[in-house]
N, C-alpha and C positions, 0 to 999 in steps of 0.2 A: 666708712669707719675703719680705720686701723690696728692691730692687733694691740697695738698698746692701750688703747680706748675700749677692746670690745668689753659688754658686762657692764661700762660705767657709765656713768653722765659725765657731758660734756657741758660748762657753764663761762658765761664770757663777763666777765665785770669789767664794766667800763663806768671812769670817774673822774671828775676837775674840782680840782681845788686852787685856795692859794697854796703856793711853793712853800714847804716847809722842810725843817731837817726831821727825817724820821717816817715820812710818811710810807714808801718804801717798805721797811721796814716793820711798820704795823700792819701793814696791808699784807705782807707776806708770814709775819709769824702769826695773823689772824688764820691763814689758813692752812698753815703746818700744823697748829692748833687743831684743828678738825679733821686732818687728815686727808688734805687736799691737796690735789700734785699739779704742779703751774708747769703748764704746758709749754709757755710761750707770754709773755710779756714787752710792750712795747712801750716808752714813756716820752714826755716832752716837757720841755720849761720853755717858757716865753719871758724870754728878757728883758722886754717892753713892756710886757705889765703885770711879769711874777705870777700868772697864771701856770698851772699842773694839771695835765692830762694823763692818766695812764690808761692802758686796754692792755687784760691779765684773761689767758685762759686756763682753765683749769679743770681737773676731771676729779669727778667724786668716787667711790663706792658703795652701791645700797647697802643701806644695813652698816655700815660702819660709819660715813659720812653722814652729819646731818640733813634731810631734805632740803629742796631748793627755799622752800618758804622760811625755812628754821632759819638759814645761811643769809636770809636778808633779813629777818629780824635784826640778827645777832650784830650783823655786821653796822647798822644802822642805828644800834642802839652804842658800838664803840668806835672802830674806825672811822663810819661816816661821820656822826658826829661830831667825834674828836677832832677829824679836820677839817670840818665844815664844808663837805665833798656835795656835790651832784652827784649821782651814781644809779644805779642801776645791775641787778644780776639779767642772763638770759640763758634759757634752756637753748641748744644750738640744734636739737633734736626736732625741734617742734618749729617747723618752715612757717617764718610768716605770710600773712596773706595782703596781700597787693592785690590794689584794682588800678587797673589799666584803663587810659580816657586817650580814644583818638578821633581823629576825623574821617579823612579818607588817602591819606596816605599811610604804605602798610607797611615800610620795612622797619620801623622802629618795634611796631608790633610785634611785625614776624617774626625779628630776631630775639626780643625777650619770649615768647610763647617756643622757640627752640629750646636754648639756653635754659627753660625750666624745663624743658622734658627730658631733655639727658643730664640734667643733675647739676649743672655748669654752674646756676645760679639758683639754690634752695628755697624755692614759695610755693607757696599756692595763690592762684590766682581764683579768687569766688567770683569775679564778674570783669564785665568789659562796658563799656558806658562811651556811645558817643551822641554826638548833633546830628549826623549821618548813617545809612545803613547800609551805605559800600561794603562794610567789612565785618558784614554780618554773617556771611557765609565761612569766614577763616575760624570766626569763632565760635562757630556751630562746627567746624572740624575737629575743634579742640575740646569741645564739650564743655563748651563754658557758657554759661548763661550773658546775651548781651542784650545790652538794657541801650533803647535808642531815647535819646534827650536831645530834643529839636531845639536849638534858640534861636528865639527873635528877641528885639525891645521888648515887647510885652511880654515875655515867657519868663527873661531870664531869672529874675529872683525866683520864682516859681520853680525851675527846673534844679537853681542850684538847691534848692529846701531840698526838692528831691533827691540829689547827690547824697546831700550829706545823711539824708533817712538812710539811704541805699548804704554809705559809707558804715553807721552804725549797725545796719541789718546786717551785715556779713562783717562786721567785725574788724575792718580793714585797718590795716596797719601803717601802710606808706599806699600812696595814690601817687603813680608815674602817669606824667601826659607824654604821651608816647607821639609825639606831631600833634595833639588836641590844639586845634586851630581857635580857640576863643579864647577870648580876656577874661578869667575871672576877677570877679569884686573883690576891692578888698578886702567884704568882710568875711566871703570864703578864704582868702588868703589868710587874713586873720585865726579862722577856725581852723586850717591847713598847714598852719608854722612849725615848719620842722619835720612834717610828714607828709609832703609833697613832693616833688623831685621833675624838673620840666628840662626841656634839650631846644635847642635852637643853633642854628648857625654863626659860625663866629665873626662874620659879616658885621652884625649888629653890635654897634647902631648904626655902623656904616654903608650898609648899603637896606633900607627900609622898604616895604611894601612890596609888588610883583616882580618878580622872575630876579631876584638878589644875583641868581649865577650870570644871568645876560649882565647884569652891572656890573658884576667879576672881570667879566670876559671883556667887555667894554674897554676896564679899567688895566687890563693885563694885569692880572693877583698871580703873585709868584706862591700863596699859601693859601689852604685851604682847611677848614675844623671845623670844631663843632664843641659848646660849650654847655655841661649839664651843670645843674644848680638846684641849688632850693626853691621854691616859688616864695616871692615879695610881693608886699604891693607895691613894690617899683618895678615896672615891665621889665623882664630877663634880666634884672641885676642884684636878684637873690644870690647870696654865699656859692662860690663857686665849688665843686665837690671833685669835677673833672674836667680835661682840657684834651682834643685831641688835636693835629694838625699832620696836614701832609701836603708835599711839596709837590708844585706843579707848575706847568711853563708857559709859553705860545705856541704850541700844537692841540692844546688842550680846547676840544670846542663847548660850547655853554653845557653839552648832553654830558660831555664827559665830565666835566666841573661838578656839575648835579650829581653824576655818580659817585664821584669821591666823595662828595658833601654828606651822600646817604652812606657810605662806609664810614665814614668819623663819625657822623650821628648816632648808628649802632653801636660803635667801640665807646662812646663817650660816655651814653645812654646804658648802658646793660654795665659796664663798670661803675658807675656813678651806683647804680639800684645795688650791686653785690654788695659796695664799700658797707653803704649805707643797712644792708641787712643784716651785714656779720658785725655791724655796731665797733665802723672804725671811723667812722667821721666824727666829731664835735663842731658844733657852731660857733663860733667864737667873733660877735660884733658882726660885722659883715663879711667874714672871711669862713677857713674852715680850719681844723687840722685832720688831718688826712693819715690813718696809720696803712699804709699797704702792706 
């Protein structure tokens, strides 16, 4: 927190509407009105289909400023409203909680369970959930509770009812599959929209099934990434949030190809969760907009 913050709250409104003239401007004298200092504001118009996105932070004062609940009545009873908005307020204070679903590969883990302990990336994480118990010990490191969910045919709808108990028992907010090696259903996908967030290589669809870098390397790939997304029930071609790539050559042998795959993975993957927790992504059809 910064000296210009300390004492206040910190609040993030984020909203889409259609394009209007004014809108701007309501949203802003709405909160000079109350005494509210805009820290930072980011906007977009989409000229293809007169869609409005903005993401406005803003700091309050106790005691002067109305509380966070007043501030979303108020505002939803005129601006939103008024301009027929999606929207949303959020306390930026209070770290949301994400559960993390993997398998038994650990550096996507790894790297988000860092990234939250030195502040990099603000959550809590209430739990860890995989099909495997590889990576049970990293998360008994971290003192985090992990819940093993085995699937077979027979299990699976069982296991995911499970999930989603578990999901609701801790509260969770965004679910990252962090490498989680199974297909969910679509109707966990369904239950999951929009607060899910899965990584995969950017291979796909291009190079499907076992060892994708040997079919790299096979193929001489002059590039190499890793793309994070939303989860669909279209296999990996939920709304894309991040893209990462890095260039490589014919010295590069399939070990080393794998390793740069797992460095994109972690930059794709642990950006893709930050955008998406400081509430600067919007979904828009199958795409995103993205405020960085």
């Amino acid at each position: 927190m910064s000296a210009m913050t300390e004492g206040k709250n910190v609040y993030v409104l984020k909203a889409s509407c259609r394009g209007a003239i004014g809108t701007i401007s309501r949203l802003s004298t709405f909160l000079a009105q109350r005494n509210c200092y805009i820290m930072e504001m980011a906007q977009f118009d989409e000229s293809d289909t007169g869609n409005f996105y903005v993401r406005c932070v803003f700091s309050t004062t106790p005691g002067i400023t109305p509380p966070l609940e007043d501030l979303k009545a108020e505002f939803g009873l005129g601006v939103g409203e008024l301009d027929g908005m999606a929207w949303d307020m959020h306390d930026t204070l209070t770290p949301p909680r994400v559960l993390v679903m993997v398998s038994k590969f650990d550096h996507c883990l790894d790297d988000l369970l860092y990234r939250q302990r030195t502040g990099e990336i603000k959550m809590t994480i209430p739990a860890i959930v995989s099909n495997h118990t590889d990576l049970k010990r990293l998360a008994d490191w971290y003192e985090i509770p992990f819940h093993h969910l085995p699937i077979t045919p027979e299990t699976k709808q069982e296991q995911e009812r499970a999930l989603l108990a578990l999901i609701e028992e801790t509260r969770t907010e965004l679910v990252v599959l962090a490498r989680y090696m199974q297909i969910l259903s679509p109707k966990l996908c369904e239950e999951l929209a929009g607060r899910a967030i899965n990584i995969h290589h950017s291979f796909l669809p291009g190079f499907k099934g076992a060892k994708p870098y040997h079919q790299a390397f096979e193929r001489g790939v002059k590039l190499i990434g890793a793309t994070a997304h939303y989860v669909s029930t279209d296999l990996d071609e939920g709304p894309i949030i991040e893209q990462v790539v890095e260039r490589v050559d014919h010295t590069y042998s399939p070990a080393q190809l794998a390793a740069v795959g797992r460095d994109a993975e972690n930059m794709a993957l642990s950006r893709a969760v930050r955008y998406h927790l400081e509430h600067r992504v919007f979904t828009n059809g199958n795409k995103t907009v993205v405020f960085r």
